[in-house]
C-alpha positions in Angstrom: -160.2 83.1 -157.9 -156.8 82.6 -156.0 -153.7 84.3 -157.4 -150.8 82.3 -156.6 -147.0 82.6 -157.9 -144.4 80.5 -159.6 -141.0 80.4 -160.3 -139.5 77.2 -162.8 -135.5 76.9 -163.1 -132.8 75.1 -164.4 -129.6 75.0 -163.2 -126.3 73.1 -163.7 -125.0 70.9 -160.9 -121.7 71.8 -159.5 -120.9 68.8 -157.3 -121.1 65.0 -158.0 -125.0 64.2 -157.7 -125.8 60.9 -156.2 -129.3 59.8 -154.7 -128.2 60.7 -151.4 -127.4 64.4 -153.0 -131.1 64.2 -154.1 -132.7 62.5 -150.9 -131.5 65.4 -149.1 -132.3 68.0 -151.1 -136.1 66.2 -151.2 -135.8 65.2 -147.4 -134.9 69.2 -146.6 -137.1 70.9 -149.0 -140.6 68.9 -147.8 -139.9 69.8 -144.3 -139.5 73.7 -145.2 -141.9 73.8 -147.8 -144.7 72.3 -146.0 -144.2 75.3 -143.3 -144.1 77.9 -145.8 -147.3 77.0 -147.8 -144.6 76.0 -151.1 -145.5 72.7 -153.4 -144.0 71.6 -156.7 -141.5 69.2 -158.1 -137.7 68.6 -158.5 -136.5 66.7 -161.8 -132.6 65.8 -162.2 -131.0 64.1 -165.4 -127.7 64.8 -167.1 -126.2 66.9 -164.4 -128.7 69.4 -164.4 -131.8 70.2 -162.0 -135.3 71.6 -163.0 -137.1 72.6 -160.5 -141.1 73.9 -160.8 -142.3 76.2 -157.2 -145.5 77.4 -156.5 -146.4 79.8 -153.4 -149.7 81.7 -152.5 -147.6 85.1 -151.6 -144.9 86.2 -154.2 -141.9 87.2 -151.2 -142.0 83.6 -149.8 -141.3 82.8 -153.8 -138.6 85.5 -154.0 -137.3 84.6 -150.9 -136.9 80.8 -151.5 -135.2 81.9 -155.1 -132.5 84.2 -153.5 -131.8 80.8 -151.0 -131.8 78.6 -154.0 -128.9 80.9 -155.8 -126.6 80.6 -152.7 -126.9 77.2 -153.1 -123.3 75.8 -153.5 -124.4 72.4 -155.7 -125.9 74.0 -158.4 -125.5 77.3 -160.8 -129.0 78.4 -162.0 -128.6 78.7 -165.8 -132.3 80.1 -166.6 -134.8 81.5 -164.5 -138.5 82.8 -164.6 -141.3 84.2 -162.5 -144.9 84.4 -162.9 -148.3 84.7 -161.3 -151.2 82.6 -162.0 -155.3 82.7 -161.2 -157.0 79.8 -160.3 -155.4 76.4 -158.5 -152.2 75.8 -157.5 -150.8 73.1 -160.3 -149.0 70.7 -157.3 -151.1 71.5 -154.4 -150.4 68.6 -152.8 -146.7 68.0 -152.8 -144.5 69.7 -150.8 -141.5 69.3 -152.7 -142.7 66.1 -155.8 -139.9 64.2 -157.3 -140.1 63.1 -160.6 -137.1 61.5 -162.4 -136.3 60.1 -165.7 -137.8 56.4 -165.3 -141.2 58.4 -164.7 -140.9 60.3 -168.1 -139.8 58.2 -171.0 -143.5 58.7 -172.6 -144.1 62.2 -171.2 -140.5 63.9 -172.1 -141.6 67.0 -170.9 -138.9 68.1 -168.3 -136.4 67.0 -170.9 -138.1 69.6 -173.7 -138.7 72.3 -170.9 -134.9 72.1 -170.0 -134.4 72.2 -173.6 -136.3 74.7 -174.5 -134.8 77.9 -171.8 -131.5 76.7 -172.6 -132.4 77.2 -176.1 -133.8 81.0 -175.2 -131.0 81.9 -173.2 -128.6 81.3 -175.9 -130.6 83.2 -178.0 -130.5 86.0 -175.4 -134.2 86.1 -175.3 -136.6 87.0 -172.5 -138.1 84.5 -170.6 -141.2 86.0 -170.1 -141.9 86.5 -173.6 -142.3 82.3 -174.2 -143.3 81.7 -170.8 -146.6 80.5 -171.8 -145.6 77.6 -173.6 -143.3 76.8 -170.7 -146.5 76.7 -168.8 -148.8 75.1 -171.2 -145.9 71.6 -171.0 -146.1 72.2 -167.0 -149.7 72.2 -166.7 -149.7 69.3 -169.0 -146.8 67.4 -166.8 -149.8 68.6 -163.8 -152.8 66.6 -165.8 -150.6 63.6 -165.6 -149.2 63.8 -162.0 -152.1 61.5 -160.6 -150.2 58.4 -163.2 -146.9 59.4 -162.3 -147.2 58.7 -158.8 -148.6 55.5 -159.4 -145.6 54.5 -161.1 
């Protein structure tokens, strides 16, 4: 079995976000993601991002995290890190986007967001629920083969 690592985040957007703001961020990320072995997804709605990353070697993960919080569009609100056996979940996109349109019957991202905005104001570790974070992303995983038909 593989071990791979992942890292899912929400954070609050700083500057105006427009689909150029967005195509960029996709346009960047695929081209620096494919080199460094990274897949996932990126979901924005209501001026805040969450983002899902997945990487075969935790330091390209930690590394990609500490570029992600110098990032001057976004805060990150909530954070988490994990390691997983077996597949990666998103193994074949470099950098996925998935927005709103896509998710009106699926409403995951919407109760992920939720849900660690929810534990932070709690003051709660992450890691304690992170399961159940994991259980709605490996469900959003099952259903990525329909969402890219859309």
């Amino acid at each position: 079995m593989n071990t791979y690592y992942s890292a899912i985040y929400i954070s609050k957007a700083i500057i105006p976000v427009t689909d150029i703001v967005i195509n960029d961020i996709l346009t960047k990320s695929r081209s620096n993601n494919q080199q460094k072995g990274i897949t996932g997804y990126l979901y924005y709605e209501d001026g805040y991002f969450m983002q899902y990353i997945e990487a075969d070697k935790a330091d390209t993960l930690d590394k990609l995290i500490a570029v992600l919080e110098k990032d001057r569009r976004h805060q990150i609100v909530n954070c988490f890190n994990t390691s997983h056996t077996g597949n990666k979940r998103f193994f074949d996109w470099s950098m996925g986007q998935i927005d709103k349109n896509q998710l009106i019957n699926l409403n995951l991202e919407q109760q992920i967001i939720n849900y660690m905005k929810w534990l932070k104001g709690l003051h709660q570790s992450i890691d304690v629920n992170s399961s159940k974070i994991c259980s709605m992303v490996d469900l959003l995983s099952s259903h990525k083969e329909i969402l890219q038909l859309l």
